[in-house]
ROKELO-735249 format. One record per residue (C-alpha): residue in three letters; x, y, z. Coordinates in steps of 0.05 Angstrom, whole numbers, padded with zeros to 5 digits, always signed. Example, Ala and Ser with C-alpha at 12.3 -4.5 7.8 and 13.67 -1.06 7.14 Angstrom:
2
ALA+00246-00090+00156
SER+00273-00021+00143
***
This chain:
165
UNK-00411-00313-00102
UNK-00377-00247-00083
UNK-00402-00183-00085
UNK-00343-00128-00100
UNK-00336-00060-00098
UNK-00291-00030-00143
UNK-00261+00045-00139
UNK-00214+00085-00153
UNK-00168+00142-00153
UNK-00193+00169-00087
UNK-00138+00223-00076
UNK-00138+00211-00004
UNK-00207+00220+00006
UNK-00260+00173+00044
UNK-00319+00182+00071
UNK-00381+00152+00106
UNK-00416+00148+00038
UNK-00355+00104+00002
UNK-00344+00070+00067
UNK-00422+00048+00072
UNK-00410+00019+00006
UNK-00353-00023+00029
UNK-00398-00048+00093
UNK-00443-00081+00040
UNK-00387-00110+00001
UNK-00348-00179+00011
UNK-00289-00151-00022
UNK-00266-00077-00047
UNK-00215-00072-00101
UNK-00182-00001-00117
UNK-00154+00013-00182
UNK-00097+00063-00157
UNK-00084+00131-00143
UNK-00107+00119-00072
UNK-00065+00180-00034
UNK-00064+00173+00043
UNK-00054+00106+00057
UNK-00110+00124+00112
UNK-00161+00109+00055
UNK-00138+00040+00047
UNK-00128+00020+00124
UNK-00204+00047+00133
UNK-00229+00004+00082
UNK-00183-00056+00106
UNK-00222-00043+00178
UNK-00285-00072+00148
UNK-00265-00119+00082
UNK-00217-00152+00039
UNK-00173-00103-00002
UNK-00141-00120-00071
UNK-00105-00054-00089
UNK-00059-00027-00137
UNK-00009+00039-00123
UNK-00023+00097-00183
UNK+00026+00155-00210
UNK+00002+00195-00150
UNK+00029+00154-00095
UNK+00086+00157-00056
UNK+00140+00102-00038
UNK+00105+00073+00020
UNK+00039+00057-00017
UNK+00088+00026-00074
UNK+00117-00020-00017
UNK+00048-00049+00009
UNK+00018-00052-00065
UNK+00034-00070-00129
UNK+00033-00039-00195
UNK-00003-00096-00220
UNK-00050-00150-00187
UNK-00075-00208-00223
UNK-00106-00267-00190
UNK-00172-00309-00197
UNK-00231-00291-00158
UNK-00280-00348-00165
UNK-00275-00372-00241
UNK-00256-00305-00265
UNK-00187-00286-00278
UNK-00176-00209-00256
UNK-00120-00165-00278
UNK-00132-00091-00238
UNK-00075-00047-00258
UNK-00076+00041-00254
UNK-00057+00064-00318
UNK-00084+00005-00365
UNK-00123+00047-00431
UNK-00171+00018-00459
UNK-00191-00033-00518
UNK-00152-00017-00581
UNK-00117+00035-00532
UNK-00080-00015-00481
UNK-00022+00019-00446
UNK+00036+00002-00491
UNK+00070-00030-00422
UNK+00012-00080-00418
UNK+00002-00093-00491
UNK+00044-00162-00496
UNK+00014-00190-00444
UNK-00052-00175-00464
UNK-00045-00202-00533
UNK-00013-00277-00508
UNK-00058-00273-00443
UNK-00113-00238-00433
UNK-00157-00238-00373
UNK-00223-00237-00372
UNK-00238-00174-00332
UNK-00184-00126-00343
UNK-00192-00065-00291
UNK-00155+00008-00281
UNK-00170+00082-00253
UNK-00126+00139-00281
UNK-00171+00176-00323
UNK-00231+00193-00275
UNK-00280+00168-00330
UNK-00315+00111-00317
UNK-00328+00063-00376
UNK-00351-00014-00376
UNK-00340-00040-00449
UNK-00337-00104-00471
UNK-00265-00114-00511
UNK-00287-00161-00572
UNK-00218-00176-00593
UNK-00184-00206-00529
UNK-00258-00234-00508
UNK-00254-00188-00439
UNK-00286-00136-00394
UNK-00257-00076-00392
UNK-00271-00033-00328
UNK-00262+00042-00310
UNK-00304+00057-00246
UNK-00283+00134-00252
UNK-00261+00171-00192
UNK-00288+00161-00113
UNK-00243+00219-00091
UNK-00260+00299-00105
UNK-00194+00319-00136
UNK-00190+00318-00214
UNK-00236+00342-00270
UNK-00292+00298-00256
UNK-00369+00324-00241
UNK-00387+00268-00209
UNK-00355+00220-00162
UNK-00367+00147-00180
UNK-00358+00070-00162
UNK-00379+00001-00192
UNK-00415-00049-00146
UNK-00424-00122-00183
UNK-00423-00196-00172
UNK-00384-00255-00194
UNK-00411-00321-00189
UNK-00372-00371-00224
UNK-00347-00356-00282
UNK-00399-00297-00283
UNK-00388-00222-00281
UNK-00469-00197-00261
UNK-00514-00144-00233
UNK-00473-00086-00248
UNK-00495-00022-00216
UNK-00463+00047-00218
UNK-00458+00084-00155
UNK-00455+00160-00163
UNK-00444+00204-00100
UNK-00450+00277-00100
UNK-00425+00330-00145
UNK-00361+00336-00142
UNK-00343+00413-00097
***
């Protein structure tokens, strides 16, 4: 069983509110867009990281992560990429290798809006956990705590932090 955190596009912000979160985590995954790579070295102070680099970062975050990370965790097979879309609106990059193998929780930031919905024609998860950081159009900052055990995806919870000033 793990219990992850997932954010995204922080914008070189952290906190003691997203960094309490990762405490209770065994693992943090951000979906790009992270900024200062200060963000990512906190959150590597006190967990695991899986990370991809967004359109926002610079050539040094690009060097220490890639643009797309797929691996197993447990019995679920995890694709986290930053500019992904969404089901019948996959990036047009990602779109063959969705279609001859999908995963079965896909993950990416970009768009500040989070969304969980079930993708019925690939048989995956589609994740958005919205935006962590306080630049963008967003009201609300956001993250997704949950837990896979097994094969399972579980006890989802949305985490909303303060209005966004």
């Amino acid at each position: 069983m793990k219990k992850i955190l997932l954010l995204s596009d922080t914008h070189s912000h952290i906190d003691d509110t997203i960094l309490k979160y990762v405490a209770q985590a065994d693992e943090v995954w951000h979906a790009g867009d992270i900024g200062d790579l200060a963000v990512t070295d906190a959150i590597k102070k006190l967990k695991p990281l899986r990370c991809v680099y967004g359109n926002i970062d610079d050539a040094i975050a690009r060097l220490e992560f890639p643009l797309h990370n797929r691996f197993m965790c447990e019995g679920v097979d995890v694709w986290i990429t930053h500019i992904g879309g969404y089901p019948g609106k996959y990036n047009p990059n990602i779109k063959a290798e969705m279609e001859s193998n999908p995963p079965k929780l896909f993950i990416c930031g970009h768009s500040h809006i989070l969304k969980v919905i079930f993708d019925k024609k690939y048989n995956l998860l589609h994740m958005n956990p919205g935006a962590a950081g306080k630049s963008g159009f967003h009201q609300v900052r956001s993250m997704l705590r949950f837990v896979i055990e097994g094969d399972k995806i579980k006890d989802m919870e949305i985490i909303e932090m303060e209005k966004r000033v």
